[in-house]
C-alpha positions in Angstrom: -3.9 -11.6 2.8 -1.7 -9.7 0.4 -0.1 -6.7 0.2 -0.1 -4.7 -3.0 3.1 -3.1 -3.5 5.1 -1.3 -6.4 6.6 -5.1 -7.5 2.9 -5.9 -7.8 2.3 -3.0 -10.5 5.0 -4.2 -12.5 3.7 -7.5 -12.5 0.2 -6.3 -14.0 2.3 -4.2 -16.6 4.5 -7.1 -17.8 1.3 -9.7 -17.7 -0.7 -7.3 -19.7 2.5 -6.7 -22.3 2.8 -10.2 -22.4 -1.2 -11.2 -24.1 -3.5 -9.5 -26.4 -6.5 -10.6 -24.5 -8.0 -8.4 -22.5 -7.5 -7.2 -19.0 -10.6 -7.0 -16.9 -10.1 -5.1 -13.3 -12.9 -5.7 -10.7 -13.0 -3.1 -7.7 -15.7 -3.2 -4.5 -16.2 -1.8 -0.8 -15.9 -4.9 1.2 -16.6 -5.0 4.8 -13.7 -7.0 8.1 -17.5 -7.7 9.7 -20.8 -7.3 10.7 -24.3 -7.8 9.0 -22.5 -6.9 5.1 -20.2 -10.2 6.1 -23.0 -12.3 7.7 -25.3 -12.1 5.0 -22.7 -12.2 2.1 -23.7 -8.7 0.9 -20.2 -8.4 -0.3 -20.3 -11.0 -2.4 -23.7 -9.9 -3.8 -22.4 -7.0 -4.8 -19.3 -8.9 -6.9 -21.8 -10.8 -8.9 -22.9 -8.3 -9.5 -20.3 -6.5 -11.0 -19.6 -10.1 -12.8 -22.6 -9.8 -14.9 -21.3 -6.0 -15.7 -18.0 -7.9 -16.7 -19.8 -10.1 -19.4 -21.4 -7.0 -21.0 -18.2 -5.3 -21.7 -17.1 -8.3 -22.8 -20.1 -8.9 -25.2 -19.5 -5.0 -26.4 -15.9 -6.3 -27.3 -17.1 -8.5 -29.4 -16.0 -11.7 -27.4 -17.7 -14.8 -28.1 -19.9 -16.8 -25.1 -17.1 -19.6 -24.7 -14.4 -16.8 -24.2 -16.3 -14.8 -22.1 -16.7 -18.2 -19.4 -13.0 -18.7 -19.9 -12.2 -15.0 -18.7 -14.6 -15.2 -15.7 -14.3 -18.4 -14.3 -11.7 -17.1 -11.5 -14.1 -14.4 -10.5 -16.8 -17.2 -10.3 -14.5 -19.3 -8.8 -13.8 -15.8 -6.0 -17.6 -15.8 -5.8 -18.3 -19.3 -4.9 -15.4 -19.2 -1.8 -17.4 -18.5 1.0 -14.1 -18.2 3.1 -12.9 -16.0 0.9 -15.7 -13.2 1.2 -15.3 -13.8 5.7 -11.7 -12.3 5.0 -12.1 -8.7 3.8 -11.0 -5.5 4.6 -12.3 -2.1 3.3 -11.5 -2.8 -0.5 -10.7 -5.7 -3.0 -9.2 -4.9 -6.3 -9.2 -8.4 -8.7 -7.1 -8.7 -11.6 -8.1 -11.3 -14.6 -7.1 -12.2 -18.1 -6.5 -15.3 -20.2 -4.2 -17.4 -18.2 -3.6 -15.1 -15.3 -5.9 -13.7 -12.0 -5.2 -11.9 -8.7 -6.9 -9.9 -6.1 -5.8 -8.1 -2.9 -7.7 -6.9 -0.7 -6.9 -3.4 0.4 -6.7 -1.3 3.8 -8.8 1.6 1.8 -12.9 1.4 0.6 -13.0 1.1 -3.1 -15.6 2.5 -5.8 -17.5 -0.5 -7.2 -16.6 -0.4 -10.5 -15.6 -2.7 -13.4 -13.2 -1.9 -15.9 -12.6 -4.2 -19.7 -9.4 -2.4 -21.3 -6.3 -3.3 -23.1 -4.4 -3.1 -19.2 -5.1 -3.5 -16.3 -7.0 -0.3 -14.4 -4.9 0.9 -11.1 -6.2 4.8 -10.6 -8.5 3.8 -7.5 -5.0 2.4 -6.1 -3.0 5.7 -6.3 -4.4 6.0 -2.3 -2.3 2.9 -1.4 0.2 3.3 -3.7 1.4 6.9 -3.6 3.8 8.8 -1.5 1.5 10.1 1.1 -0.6 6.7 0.9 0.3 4.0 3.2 2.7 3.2 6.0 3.4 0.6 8.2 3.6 -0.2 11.8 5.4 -2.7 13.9 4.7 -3.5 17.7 7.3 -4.6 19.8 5.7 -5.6 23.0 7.1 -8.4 25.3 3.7 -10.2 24.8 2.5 -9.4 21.9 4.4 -8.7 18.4 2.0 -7.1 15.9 2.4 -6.0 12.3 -0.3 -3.2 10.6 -0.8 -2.1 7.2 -2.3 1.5 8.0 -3.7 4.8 6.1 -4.4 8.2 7.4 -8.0 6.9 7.8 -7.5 2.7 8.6 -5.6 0.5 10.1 -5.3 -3.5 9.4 -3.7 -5.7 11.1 -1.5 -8.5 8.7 -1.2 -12.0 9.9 2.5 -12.9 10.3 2.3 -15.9 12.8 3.0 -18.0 9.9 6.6 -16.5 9.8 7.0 -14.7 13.3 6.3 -15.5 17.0 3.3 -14.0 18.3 5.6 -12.7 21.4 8.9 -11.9 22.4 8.3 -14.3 25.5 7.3 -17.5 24.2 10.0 -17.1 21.5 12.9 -16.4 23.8 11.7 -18.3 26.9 12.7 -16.0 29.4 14.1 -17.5 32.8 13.0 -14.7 34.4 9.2 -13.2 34.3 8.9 -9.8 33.8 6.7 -7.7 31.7 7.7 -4.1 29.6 6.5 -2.1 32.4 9.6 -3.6 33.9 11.7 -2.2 30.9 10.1 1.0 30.7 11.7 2.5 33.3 14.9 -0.1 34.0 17.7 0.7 31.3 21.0 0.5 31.0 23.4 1.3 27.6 25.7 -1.2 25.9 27.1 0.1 22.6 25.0 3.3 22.7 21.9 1.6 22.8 19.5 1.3 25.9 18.8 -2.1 27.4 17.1 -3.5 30.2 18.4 -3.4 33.3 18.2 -3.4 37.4 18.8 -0.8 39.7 22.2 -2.4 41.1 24.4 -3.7 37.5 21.9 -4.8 35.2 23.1 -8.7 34.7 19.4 -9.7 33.8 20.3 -7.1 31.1 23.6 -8.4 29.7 21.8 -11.7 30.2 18.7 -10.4 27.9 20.3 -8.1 25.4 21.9 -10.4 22.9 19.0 -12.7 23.1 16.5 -9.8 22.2 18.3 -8.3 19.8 18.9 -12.2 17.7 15.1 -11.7 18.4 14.6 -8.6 16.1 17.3 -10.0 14.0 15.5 -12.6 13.4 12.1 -11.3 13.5 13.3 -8.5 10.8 14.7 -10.9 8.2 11.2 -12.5 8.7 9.6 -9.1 7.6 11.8 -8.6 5.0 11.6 -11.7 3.0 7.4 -11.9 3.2 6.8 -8.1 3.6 9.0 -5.5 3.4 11.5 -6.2 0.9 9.2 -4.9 -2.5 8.2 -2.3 -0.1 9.4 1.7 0.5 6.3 3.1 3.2 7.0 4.5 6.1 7.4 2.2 9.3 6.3 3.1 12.8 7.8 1.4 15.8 5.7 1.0 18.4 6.9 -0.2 22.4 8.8 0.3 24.6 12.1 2.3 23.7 14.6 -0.5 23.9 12.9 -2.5 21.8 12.2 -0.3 19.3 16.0 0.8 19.3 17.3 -2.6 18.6 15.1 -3.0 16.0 15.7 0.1 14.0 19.7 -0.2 14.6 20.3 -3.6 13.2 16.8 -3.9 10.8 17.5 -4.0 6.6 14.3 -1.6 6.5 15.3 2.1 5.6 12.5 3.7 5.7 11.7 3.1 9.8 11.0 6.5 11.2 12.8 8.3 14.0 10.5 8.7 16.4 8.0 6.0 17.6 4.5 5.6 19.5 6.1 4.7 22.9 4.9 1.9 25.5 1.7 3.5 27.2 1.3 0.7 30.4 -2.5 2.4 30.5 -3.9 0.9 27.5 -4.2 -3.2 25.6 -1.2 -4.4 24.4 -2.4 -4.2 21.0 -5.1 -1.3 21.0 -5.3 -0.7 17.1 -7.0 2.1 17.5 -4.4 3.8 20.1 -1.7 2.6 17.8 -3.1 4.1 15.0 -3.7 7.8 16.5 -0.7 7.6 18.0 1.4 6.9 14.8 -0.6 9.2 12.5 0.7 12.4 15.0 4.2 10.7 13.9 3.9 10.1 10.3 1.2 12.5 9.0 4.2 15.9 9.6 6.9 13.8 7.5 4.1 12.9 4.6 2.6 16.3 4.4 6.1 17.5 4.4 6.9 15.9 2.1 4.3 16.1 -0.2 4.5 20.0 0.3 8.2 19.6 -0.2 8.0 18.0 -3.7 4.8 20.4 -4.4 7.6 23.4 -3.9 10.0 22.0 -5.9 7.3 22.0 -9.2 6.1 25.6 -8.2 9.3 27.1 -8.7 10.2 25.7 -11.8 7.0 25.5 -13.6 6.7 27.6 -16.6 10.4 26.3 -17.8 9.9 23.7 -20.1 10.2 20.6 -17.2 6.8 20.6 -15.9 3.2 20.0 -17.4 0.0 19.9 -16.6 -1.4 18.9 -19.9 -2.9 15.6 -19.8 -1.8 14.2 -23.1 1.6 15.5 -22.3 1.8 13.9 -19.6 0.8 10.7 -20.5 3.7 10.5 -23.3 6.2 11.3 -21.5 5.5 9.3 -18.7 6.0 6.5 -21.7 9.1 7.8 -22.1 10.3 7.8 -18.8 10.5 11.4 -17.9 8.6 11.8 -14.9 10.4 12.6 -11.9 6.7 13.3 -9.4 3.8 13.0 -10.4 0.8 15.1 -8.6 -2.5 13.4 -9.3 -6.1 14.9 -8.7 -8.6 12.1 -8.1 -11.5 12.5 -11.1 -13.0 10.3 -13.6 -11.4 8.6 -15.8 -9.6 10.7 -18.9 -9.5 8.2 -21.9 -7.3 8.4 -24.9 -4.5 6.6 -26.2 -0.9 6.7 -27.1 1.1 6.7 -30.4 3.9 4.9 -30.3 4.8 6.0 -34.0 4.0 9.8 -33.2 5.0 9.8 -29.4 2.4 11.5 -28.9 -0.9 11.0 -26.7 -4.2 12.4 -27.7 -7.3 12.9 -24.9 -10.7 11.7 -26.7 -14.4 13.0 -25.5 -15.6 9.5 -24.7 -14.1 5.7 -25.0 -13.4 4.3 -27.7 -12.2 1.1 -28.3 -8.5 0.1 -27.3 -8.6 3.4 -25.4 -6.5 4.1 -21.7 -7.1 6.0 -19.1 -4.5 8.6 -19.5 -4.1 8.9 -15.6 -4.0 5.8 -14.9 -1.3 5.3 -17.7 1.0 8.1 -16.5 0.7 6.7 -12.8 1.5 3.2 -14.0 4.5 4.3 -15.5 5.7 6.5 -13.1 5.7 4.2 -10.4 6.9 1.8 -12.5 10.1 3.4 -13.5 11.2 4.7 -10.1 8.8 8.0 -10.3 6.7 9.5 -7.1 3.3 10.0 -7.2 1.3 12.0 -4.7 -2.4 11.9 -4.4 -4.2 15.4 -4.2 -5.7 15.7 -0.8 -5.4 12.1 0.6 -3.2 13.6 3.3 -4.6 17.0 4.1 -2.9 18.5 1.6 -3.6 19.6 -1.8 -2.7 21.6 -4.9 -4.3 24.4 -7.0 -5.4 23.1 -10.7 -6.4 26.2 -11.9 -9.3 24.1 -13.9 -6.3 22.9 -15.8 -6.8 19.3 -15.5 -6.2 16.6 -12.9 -2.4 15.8 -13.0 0.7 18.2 -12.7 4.0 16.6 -13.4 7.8 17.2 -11.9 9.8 15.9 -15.4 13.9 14.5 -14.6 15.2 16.1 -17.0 
C-alpha cells in the first residue's frame, strides 16, 4: 500500500522530462469493502476507463501496436484480482512507455482519464497540500498502529512488515500489566514521565530504557519506510508516557504537541475514536495555518508579489517564484507554456500538447519547496472575486 508523498511528484516530473511519449493518468472511486469489492465493481469501472484510454490515444494519432504497449500495466492492474480486494477511497495510476505506478489514496477520486504530455496531479492537491493529510501513531501497550488520515478518512497502513504489532510481544515484559496501569502510575526521569509504583517506581527504572529503545527503534522503522519523504502532521495517540518518549527522541518534526490521550473506555484501536479525537487536535493548527498564509497574501496583494491571473501564475511557478499557492478546485484550465517567451497563455478548449495550467503551477510549487492550500478542504476558504481559481504568495 503506498503512500503518495512530495518525493513521489518529483518522480512523475523527472519520468515525464525524461520521454516524449505520453503520460496517461488513470483516477477512480474505489471502495476498502462491501458489495463494490465482492462483485469487482471497481474494477468494472477501470476498464472502463481503459477503453477511454485507447481513444485518446487513437485521437493522438498513436498506432494500435503502441497503444497495447502503453496499456498493458493497466491491463495487467485489471487482471489482479488481489489487487482490486486492497482499495481504499481512491486510486490514482500512472503509465508511460517504460514506466507505471498507482497508489491508492485515503480520499474518493473523480473517475476520470487524462492523455497529456505529463502526468495529471490536480485531483491530488487534497492529499498533497498543506491542509490535506496528516498522520497518526498509536502507542498502546498492545497494539501499535500507524494511520494515514484526512479531515473526512482515516486508513490504517500496514507496518508489521517493519514494526511489532505491540509494545508487549516486542519487549517481553517480565511483569504483566496493561496501560491502564501506566495511566495513572508515573514517575519522571530526565523530565520525562515514566511508569511507575506507588512506593519507588523500580518496575519503572526497570521499563524505561527498554521502552524508550522501543520507540527508538520503532521511529527509525517509520522513518526509513514512511516518514522520511514526508512533512504532515503527526498525532500521537496513548497513553502520555508513551507518547512523550516518542516525540522527545523521534527524527520526525512535524509531531504535534498535544495528543488524543489513552481513553481505558474504548478498543485499543477504535479508528473511528482515533480519528475524532485527532481531528479536534489537528484541524485548529491547519485552519490556522491556512488562514495564517491566507493573511500574509491579503496584505500584500496589489504590490507586484501576488497574482491571481492564471497564466501568470503558471509561468512563474516555471520559474520558481511561488512562495504559497491557494488553489480553488474547478475544471481543468488548459494552455501551455513558452519557454522562449516565458510566458503562459490560457486557451478556450485543448489543444494538442496542451497542460492544465493548475495542475502545472501546483506541480511546480510543490516541487520546488512551495505550499499549496486547497480552497475549502479544511473548512476554510478564500474569496475569488470571479477572478479565477488560484491566488499566488510569490518569494520574491
Amino acid at each position: 500500500m503506498a503512500l503518495i508523498n512530495k518525493s513521489d511528484i518529483e518522480k512523475l516530473i523527472n519520468v515525464q522530462s525524461n520521454t516524449n511519449a505520453l503520460c496517461i493518468s488513470f483516477y477512480l472511486p474505489t471502495h476498502r469493502a462491501g458489495k463494490e469489492t465482492l462483485n469487482g465493481m471497481d474494477g468494472i469501472a477501470f476498464k472502463n476507463e481503459i477503453r477511454k484510454a485507447k481513444d485518446l490515444l487513437k485521437e493522438h494519432g498513436v498506432s494500435d501496436p503502441e497503444i497495447e504497449e502503453y496499456l498493458k500495466p493497466a491491463e495487467n492492474l485489471l487482471n489482479d484480482n488481489n489487487f482490486w480486494r486492497h482499495q481504499g477511497e481512491g486510486l490514482a495510476v500512472f503509465i508511460t512507455k517504460g514506466f507505471s505506478t498507482y497508489y491508492t489514496l485515503p480520499i474518493s477520486m473523480p473517475t476520470a482519464v487524462y492523455v497529456l504530455n505529463q502526468f495529471y496531479i490536480t485531483p491530488l492537491l487534497p492529499v498533497l497540500s498543506q491542509n490535506g493529510r496528516f498522520f497518526i501513531l498509536c502507542l498502546y501497550r498492545e497494539k501499535i498502529g500507524f494511520f494515514e488520515a484526512t479531515i473526512d478518512n482515516i486508513r490504517q497502513i500496514d507496518i508489521s512488515s517493519f514494526a511489532p504489532e505491540t509494545m508487549s510481544e516486542s519487549l517481553k515484559f517480565d511483569v504483566k500489566g496493561n496501560d491502564q496501569d501506566f495511566q495513572h502510575s508515573r514517575t519522571t526521569v530526565n523530565g520525562v514521565n515514566i511508569m511507575g509504583n506507588e512506593s519507588g517506581s523500580t518496575k519503572g527504572d526497570f521499563e524505561h530504557g527498554r521502552v524508550r529503545e522501543f520507540m527508538n527503534d520503532l521511529d527509525n522503522s517509520l522513518w526509513d519506510n514512511i516518514l522520511h519523504d514526508s512533512d504532515e502532521p503527526l498525532v500521537l495517540a496513548g497513553v502520555d508516557h508513551y507518547c512523550a518518549l516518542y516525540r522527545k527522541y523521534s527524527k520526525y518534526k512535524n509531531i504535534l504537541p498535544e495528543n488524543v490521550p489513552f481513553d481505558e473506555n474504548v478498543d485499543l484501536i477504535n479508528k473511528k475514536h482515533v480519528h475524532e479525537k485527532a481531528i479536534e487536535v489537528v484541524k485548529p493548527l491547519m485552519q490556522k495555518s491556512h488562514a495564517d498564509s491566507f493573511t500574509r497574501y491579503q496584505n500584500v496583494a496589489g504590490t507586484g508579489v501576488t497574482s491571481d491571473d492564471i497564466a501568470t501564475v503558471a509561468a512563474e511557478s516555471v520559474h520558481g517564484r511561488i512562495d504559497t499557492l491557494f488553489v480553488t478546485p474547478s475544471q481543468p484550465v488548459w494552455g501551455s507554456y513558452d519557454a522562449k517567451s516565458a510566458s503562459a497563455e490560457v486557451h478556450e478548449e485543448y489543444q494538442r500538447g496542451d497542460d492544465d495550467l493548475i495542475n502545472l503551477a501546483a506541480v511546480k510549487t510543490i516541487s520546488q519547496g512551495g505550499k499549496v492550500y486547497v480552497s475549502s478542504y479544511d473548512g476554510m476558504s478564500e474569496v475569488s472575486n470571479g477572478r479565477g481559481s488560484v491566488k499566488a504568495l510569490f518569494r520574491y
